[in-house]
C-alpha positions in Angstrom: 18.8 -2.5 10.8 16.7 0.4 10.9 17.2 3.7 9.5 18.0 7.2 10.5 16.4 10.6 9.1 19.6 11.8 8.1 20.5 8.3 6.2 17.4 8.9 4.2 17.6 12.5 3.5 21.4 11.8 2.2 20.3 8.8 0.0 17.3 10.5 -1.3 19.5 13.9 -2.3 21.6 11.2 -4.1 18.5 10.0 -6.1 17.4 13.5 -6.9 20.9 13.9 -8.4 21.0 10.8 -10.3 17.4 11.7 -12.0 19.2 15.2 -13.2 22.1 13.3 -14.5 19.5 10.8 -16.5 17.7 13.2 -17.8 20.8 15.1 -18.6 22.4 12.2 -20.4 19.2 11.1 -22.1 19.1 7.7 -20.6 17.2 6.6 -17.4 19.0 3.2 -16.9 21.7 4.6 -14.7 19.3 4.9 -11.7 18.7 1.6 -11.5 21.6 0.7 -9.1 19.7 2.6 -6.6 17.3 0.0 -6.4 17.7 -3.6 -4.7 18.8 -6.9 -6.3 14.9 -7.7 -5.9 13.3 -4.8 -5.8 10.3 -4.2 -7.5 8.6 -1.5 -9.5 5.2 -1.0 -10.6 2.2 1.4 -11.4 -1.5 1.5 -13.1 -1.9 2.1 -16.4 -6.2 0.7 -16.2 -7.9 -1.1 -14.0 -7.0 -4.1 -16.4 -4.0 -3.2 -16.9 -0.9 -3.0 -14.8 3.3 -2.6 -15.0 5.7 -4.4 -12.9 9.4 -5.5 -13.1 10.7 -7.8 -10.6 14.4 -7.3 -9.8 17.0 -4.1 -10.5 17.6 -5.4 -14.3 14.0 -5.9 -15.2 13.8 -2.5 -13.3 16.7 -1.2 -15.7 15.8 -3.0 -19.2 11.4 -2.4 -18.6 10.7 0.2 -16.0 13.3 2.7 -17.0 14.0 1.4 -19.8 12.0 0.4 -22.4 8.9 2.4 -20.6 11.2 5.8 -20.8 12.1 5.4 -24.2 10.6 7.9 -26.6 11.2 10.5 -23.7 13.6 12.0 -25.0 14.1 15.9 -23.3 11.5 15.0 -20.6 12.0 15.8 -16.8 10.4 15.2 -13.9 10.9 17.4 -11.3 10.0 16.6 -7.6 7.8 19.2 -6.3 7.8 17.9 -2.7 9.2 14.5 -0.5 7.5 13.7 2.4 10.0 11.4 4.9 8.6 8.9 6.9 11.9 7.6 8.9 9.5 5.3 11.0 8.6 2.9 8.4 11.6 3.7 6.5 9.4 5.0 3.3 9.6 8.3 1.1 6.9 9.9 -1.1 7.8 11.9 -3.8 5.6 14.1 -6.3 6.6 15.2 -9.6 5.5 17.0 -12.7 6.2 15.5 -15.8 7.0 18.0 -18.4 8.7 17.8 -21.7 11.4 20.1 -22.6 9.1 21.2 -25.7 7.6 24.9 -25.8 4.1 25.3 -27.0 4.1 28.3 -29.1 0.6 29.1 -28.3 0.8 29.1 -24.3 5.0 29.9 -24.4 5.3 27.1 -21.6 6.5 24.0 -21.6 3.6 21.0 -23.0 3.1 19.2 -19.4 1.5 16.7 -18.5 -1.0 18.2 -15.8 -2.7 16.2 -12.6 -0.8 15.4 -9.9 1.9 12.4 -10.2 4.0 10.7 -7.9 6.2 7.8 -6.8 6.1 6.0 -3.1 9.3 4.3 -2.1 10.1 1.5 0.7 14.2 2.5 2.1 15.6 -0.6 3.3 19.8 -1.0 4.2 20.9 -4.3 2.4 21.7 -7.0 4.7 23.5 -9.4 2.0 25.4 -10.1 -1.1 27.1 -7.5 -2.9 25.4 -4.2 -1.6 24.9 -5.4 2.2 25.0 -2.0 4.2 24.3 0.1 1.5 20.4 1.7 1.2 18.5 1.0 -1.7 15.2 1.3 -2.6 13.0 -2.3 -1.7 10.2 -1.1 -3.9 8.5 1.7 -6.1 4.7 2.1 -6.8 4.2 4.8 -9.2 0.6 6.7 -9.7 -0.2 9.6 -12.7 -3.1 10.5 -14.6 -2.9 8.6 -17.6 -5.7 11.0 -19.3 -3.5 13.9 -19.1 -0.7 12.0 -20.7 -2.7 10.7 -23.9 -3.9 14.3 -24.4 -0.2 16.3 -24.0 1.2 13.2 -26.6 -1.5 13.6 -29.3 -1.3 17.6 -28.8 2.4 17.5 -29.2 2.2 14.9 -32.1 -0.6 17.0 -34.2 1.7 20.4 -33.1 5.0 18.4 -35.0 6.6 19.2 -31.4 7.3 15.5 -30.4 10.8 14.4 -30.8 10.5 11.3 -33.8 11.1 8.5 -30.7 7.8 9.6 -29.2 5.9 8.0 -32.0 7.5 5.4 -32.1 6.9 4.8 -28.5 3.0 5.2 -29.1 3.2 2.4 -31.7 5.0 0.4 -29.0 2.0 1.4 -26.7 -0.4 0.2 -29.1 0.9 -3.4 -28.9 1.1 -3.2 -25.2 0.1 -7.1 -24.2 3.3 -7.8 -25.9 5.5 -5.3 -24.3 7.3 -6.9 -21.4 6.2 -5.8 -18.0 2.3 -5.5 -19.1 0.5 -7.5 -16.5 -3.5 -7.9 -16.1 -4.1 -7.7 -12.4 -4.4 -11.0 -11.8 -1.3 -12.6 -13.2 1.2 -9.6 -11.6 4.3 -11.3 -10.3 3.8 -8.2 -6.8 1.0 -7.3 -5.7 -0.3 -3.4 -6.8 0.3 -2.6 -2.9 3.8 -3.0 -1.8 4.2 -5.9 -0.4 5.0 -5.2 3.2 1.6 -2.9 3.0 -0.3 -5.9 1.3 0.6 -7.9 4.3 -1.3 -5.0 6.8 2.2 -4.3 8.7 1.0 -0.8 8.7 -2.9 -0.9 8.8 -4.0 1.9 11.2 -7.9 0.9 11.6 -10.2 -2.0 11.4 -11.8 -2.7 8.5 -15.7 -2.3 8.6 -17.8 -5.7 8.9 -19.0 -6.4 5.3 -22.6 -5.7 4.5 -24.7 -8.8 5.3 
């Protein structure tokens, strides 16, 4: 069943409420009943290495979980959505920023560059949330540069918050962090898969080079 602007808009307000409440509370693993029973979650870290959680409690345990811990104070505020009702998908931008004043600019330490998460809506058609809308998938892009650079300047400042290095020594050990994929072995493919499939391709590709 196919859905309405106005069914988005409502569900999305809901998720931009539940991200306040998280990072309110500290604790990221209340959003993850908006997502599917088998929805799926992932983003670029290098070309070599990639994140992805299959199903809402890998989604709760890995990608808001154990991948938001050390966090503690961020928020990510949604500059802009963009609605597309037709293929039932929302992109949202956000900037990351940390809660933490830097006493030689007076603003918050951010992390800078454009970041983002694109989301397929779908209404459940089964089990224990059939009617509700949830999210069917999450694909997640940021400039991982920017990020390394505001968590060493906050670390050598003494602003970070005491889980933050402890999340970098996690990082450091990141093949045995659940979640960690090299492309080849992800368990969903980098492009959601209903886009990996070309439902949505617009053009033809270009005959290859001979």
């Amino acid at each position: 069943m196919s859905l309405t602007r106005a069914e988005i808009e409502e569900f999305w307000q809901t998720w931009l409420d539940v991200n306040r409440d998280a990072e309110r509370g500290g604790d990221w693993r209340i959003m993850a009943d908006w997502y599917a029973e088998d929805a799926t979650y992932g983003w670029m870290y290098t070309p070599d290495e990639h994140f992805m959680a299959v199903g809402r409690e890998q989604i709760r345990d890995w990608a808001i979980g154990i991948e938001m811990d050390g966090l503690d104070g961020w928020h990510y505020d949604y500059q802009v959505a963009m609605i597309d009702e037709q293929k039932s998908m929302v992109v949202g931008f956000w900037k990351q920023k940390s809660g933490v004043i830097n006493d030689e600019t007076g603003q918050e330490y951010e992390i800078l560059g454009i970041g983002g998460s694109w989301f397929g809506v779908e209404r459940q058609t089964s089990g224990a949330d059939e009617g509700k809308v949830k999210f069917a998938w999450q694909r997640d892009w940021f400039d991982l540069g920017s990020t390394t650079h505001t968590f060493i300047e906050m670390l050598k400042a003494n602003k970070a918050h005491p889980n933050l290095s402890k999340r970098m020594e996690v990082a450091a050990k990141r093949w045995d962090v659940p979640g960690h994929y090299r492309y080849e072995d992800l368990p969903s493919p980098i492009w959601p898969p209903a886009v990996e499939r070309g439902d949505y391709v617009t053009q033809p590709s270009p005959e290859p080079a001979p």
